[in-house]
N, C-alpha and C positions, 0 to 999 in steps of 0.2 A: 736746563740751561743755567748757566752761572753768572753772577752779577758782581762787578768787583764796587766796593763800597773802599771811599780815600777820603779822612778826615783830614782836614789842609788850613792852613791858613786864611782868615776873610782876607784877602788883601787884592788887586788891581792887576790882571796877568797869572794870576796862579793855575786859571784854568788853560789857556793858551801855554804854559808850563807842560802840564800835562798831557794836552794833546799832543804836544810835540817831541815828546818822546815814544808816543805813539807813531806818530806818522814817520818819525825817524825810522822805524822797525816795520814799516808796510803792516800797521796794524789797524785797519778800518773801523769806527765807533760805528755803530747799530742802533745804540741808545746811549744818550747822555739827560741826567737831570743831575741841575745846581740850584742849592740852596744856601743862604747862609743862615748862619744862628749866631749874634754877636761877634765874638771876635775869630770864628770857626767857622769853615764852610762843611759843606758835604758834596763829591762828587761820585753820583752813581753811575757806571758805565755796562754795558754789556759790547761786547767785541765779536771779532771774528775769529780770532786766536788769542783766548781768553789763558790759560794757561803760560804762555808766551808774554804777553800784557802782564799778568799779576808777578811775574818774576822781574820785568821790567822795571815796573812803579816801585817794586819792592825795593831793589839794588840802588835803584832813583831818589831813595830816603822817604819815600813816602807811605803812609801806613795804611797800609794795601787790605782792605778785610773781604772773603769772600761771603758770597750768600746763595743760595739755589732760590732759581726762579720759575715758577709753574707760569708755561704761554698755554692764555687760555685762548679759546673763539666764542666770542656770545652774537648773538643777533644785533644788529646797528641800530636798536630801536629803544623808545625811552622806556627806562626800569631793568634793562637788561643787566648793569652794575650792579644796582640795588639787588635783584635774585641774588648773583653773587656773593653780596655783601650780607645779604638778612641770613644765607644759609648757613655764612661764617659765622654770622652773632651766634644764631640760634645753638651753633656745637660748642660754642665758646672759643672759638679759634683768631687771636689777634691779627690786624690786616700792619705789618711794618710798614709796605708801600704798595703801591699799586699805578699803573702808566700804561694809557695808551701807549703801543706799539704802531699798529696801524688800521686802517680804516677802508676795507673795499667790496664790492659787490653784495651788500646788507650784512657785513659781519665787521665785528671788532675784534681785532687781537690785543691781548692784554696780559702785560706782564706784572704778576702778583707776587709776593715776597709775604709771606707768612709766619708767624710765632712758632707754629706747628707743620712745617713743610710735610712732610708724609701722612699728617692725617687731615689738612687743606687736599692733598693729593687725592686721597680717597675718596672723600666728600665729594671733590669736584670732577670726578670721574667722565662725566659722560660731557663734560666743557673739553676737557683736554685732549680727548677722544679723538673731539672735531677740528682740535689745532694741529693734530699729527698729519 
């Protein structure tokens, strides 16, 4: 899965900017996280027609970066991240982001954004398994 990452402006409206050239294009958001840092936001998005979207933002003047996203499935229960997280430390594999996606029947899906995408993939083999 693909995550499109837009360094924007902090400013009042710039995320309602954005969606709206989304929604203009029948482009559904799936995941959205906003953050700002000073005078810079960050807008993380995953879509439904991701390819579509990144050419969109792109044309939009906006600085569109992509990133591959590993959706995992871990159990709903406390420490379930942490496994995740200790068995990245322990390979030495940085965590960029990481987000609930969603929450149902004792599992969490979770999408993780990694330093080392293919070798967090391998590591995390039998989590991703359970999210196909």
């Amino acid at each position: 899965m693909k995550q499109i990452q837009i360094i924007v402006p902090n400013r009042t409206g710039v995320l309602d900017e954005v969606l709206e050239v989304l929604a203009h294009a029948h482009i559904n958001v799936e995941s959205v996280d906003v953050e700002s840092m000073g005078s810079n936001g960050v807008i993380a998005l995953m879509v439904d027609h991701y390819e579509d979207a990144f050419k969109l933002l792109s044309h939009a003047g906006y600085s569109a970066v992509s990133e591959d996203v590993l959706v995992l499935t871990v159990p709903d229960k406390p420490g379930a991240l942490g496994k995740i997280s200790h068995q990245l430390h322990e390979a030495n594999i940085g965590i960029r982001s990481l987000r609930i996606l969603s929450r149902s029947e004792g599992h969490t899906t979770v999408g993780l954004v990694c330093e080392d995408h293919d070798a967090a993939s391998k590591l995390l083999h039998d989590a991703l398994a359970v999210a196909r």
